[in-house]
VOGU-3710 file (C-alpha; in Angstrom, 3 decimals, decimal comma):
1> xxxxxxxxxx> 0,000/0,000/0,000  1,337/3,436/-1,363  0,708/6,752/0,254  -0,482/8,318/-3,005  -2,705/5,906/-5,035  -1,180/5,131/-8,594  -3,764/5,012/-11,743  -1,721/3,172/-14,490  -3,717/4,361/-17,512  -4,361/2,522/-20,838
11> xxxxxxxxxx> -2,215/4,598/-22,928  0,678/3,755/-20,019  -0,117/0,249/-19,714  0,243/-0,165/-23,130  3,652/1,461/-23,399  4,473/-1,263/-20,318  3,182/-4,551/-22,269  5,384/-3,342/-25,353  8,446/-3,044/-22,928  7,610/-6,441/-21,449
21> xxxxxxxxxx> 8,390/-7,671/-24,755  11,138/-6,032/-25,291  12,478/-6,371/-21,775  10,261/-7,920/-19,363  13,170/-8,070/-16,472  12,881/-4,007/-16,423  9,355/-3,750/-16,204  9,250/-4,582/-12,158  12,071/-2,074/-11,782  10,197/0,553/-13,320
31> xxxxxxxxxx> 6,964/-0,412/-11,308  9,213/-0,652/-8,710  10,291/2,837/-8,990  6,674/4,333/-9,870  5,620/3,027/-6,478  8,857/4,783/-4,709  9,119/7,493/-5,957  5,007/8,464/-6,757  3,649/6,414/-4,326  5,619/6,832/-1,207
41> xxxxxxxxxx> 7,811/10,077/-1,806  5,443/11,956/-4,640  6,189/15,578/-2,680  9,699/15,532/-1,161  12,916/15,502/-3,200  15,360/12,686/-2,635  18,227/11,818/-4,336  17,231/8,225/-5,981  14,207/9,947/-7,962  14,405/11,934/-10,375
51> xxxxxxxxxx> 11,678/14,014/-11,068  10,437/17,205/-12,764  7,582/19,474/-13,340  7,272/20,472/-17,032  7,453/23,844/-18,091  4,304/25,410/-19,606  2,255/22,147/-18,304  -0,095/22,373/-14,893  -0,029/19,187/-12,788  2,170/17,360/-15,548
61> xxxxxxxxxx> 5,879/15,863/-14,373  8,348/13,612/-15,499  9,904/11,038/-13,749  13,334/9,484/-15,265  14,216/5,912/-14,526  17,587/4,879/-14,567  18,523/7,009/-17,793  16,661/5,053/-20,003  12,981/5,333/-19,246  10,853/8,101/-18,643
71> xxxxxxxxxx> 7,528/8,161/-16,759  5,278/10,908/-17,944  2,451/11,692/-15,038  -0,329/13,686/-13,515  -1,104/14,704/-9,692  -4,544/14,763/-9,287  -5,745/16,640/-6,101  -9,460/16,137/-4,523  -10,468/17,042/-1,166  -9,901/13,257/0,346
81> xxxxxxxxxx> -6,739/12,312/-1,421  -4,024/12,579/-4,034  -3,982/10,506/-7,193  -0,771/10,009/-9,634  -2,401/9,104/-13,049  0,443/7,383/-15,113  -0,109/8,120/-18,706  3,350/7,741/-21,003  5,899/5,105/-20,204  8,631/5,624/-23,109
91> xxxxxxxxxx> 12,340/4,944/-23,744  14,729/7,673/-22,700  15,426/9,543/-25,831  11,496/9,438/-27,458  10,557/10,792/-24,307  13,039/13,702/-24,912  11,474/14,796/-28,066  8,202/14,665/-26,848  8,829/17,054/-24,370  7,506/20,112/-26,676
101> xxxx> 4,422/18,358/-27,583  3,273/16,282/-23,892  -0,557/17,328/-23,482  -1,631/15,050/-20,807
//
């Protein structure tokens, strides 16, 4: 059980399935990490997550894993509790040049 609750969302759970494919051994780190770092630590900087608010975007943040994922997600505030909707899981560098054009 996380502090924060975690919505995995199609479009990111589809991005996950391809990388199981690809390689299935990362997949539990980077759910691993989601729950970490979103889950348990969503509002306090610490040194083993590496996250980011992007510019120009309200509620929308990046989380990098390990250099060669990134983690695209929301924070959802309502007045009982905080949700982290997951929406992009993609390889390092695509992630990159999606920066300009993430509308979550």
């Amino acid at each position: 059980m996380t502090r924060y609750e975690i919505i995995v969302m199609e479009n990111a759970e589809k991005h996950l399935q391809a990388i199981k494919r690809g390689d299935g051994d990362y997949v539990k780190k980077i759910i691993d990490k989601i729950k970490f770092c979103l889950g348990e630590h969503l509002f306090t900087s610490i040194k083993q997550c590496n996250k980011k608010k992007l510019k120009g975007k309200e509620n929308t943040y990046r989380l990098h894993i390990q250099r060669k994922y990134t983690v695209f997600y929301r924070v959802v505030k309502t007045e009982q509790k905080t949700l982290v909707e997951i929406h992009e899981v993609m390889g390092f560098e695509a992630a990159h040049k999606k920066y300009p054009h993430i509308d979550l």
